[in-house]
Every structure is written in structure tokens, then in C-alpha cells.
C-alpha positions in Angstrom: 41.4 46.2 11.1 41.8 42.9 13.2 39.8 40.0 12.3 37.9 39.3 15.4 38.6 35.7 16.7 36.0 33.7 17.6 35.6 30.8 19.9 34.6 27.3 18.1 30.8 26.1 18.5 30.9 23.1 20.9 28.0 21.0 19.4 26.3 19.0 21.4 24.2 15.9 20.7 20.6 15.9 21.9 21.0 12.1 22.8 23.7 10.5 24.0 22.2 7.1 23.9 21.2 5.0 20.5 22.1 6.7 17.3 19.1 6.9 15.4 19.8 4.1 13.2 20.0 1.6 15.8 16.7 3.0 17.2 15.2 2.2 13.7 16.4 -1.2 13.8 14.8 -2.2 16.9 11.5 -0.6 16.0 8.8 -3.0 14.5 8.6 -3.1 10.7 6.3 -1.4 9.0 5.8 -3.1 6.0 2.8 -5.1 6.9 -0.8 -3.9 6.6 -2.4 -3.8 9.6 -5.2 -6.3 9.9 -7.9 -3.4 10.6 -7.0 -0.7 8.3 -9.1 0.0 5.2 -6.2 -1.0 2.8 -6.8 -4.6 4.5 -10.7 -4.8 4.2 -10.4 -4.0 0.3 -7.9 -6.3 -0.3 -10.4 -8.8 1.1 -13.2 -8.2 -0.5 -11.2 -8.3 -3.3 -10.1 -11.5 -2.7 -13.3 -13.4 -2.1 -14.5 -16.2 -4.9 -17.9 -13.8 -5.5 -15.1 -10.5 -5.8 -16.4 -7.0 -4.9 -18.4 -3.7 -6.7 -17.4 -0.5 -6.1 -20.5 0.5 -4.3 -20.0 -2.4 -2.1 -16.1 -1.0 -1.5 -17.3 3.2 -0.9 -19.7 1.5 2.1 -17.1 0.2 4.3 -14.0 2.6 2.9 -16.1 5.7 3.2 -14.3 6.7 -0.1 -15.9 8.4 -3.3 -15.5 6.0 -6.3 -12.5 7.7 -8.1 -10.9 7.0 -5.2 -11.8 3.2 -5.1 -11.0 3.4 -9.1 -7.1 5.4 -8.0 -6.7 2.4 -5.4 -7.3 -0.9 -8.1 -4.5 0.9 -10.2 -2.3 2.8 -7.9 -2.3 0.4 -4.9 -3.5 -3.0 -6.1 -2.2 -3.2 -9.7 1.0 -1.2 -8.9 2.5 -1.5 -6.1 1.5 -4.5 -4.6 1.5 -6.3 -8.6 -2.0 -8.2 -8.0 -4.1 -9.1 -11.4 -7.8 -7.4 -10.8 -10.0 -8.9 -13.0 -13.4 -7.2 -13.4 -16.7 -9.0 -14.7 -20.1 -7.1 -15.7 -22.7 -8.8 -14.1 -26.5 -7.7 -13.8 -25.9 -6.0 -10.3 -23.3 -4.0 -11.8 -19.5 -4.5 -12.7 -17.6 -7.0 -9.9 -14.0 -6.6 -8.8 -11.5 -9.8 -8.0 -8.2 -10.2 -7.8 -7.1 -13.1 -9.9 -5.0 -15.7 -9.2 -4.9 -19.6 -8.5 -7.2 -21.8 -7.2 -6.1 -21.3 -4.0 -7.8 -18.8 -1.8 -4.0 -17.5 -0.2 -2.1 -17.7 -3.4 -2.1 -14.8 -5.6 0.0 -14.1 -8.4 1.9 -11.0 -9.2 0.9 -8.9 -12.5 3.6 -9.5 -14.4 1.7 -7.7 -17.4 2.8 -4.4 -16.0 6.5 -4.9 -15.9 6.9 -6.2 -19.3 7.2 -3.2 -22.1 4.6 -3.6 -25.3 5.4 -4.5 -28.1 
């Protein structure tokens, strides 16, 4: 029995234009947190002098408080690297991110990175 010969696929492209990584490249980055989003308004609360509580962070997030708690480590403490320093007061236990004296300086948690000993 023959082997029956077919004709080779033509494939086509479905855009002629940019390839895809030159369309990436001219798109805006995204690395930034938008100045709205609720990543921004933690971040800060977080950051002012008198810090933040939980309770204070569920009313504007909408968020339950293991999910405020899974933000401080997964978001604030690891992947941006911020020190959160937390203080029990008499309303409750307040949230800051540590840092220097200046209000726009933060420094990275460098805790984290280093293996115990």
C-alpha cells in the first residue's frame, strides 16, 4: 500500500505587524501600584507615624482579618521586604512599618533573607 502524500500546512501568522515582544515593550509597566488600589491604601495606613489596627485596615479593604494578617507577611514582609513593627496599645494591637525618621524612607527587612543561626 502507498503512503498517501500529503500537502505541507501553510501556517499563517494572525498578525503580521509587531511581534508580541515588541508589543510588550511599548506597553506601560506594570510594576507600580496604582495610587487607588487597596494594596496602596494599606501600605499607607501602614506607613503613618500613629501606624494602623486591623479593624481599622478590614474597614476600607473590605477584607476578613486573616486576610489583613496573610497581607503583613505575604505582601508587606515578603515581597516588598518592609519591617512591620506591631505595638499593643489600649485600643488594640497597632500596625507600622518601620523604618527611618523620614516619612518616604523605608528600609528593606533584611531579617528575612539572612538564614538563622
Amino acid at each position: 500500500m502507498p503512503k498517501s502524500k500529503r500537502a505541507p500546512i501553510k501556517r499563517r501568522f494572525a498578525s503580521k505587524g509587531r511581534s508580541k515582544a515588541a508589543a510588550r515593550k511599548s506597553a506601560a509597566p506594570h510594576n507600580r501600584t496604582r495610587e487607588l488600589s487597596k494594596q496602596a491604601r494599606v501600605l499607607a495606613l501602614l506607613r503613618r507615624p500613629k501606624g494602623a489596627t486591623i479593624a481599622s485596615i478590614m474597614e476600607i479593604t473590605g477584607w476578613q482579618p486573616h486576610s489583613v494578617r496573610g497581607f503583613f507577611a505575604g505582601v508587606v514582609r515578603k515581597k516588598l521586604g518592609l519591617k512591620l513593627a506591631s505595638e499593643k496599645t489600649n485600643g488594640g494591637r497597632v500596625y507600622r512599618i518601620a523604618g527611618g525618621d523620614k516619612p518616604g524612607v523605608i528600609e528593606p527587612d533584611t531579617s528575612a533573607a539572612q538564614p538563622g543561626a
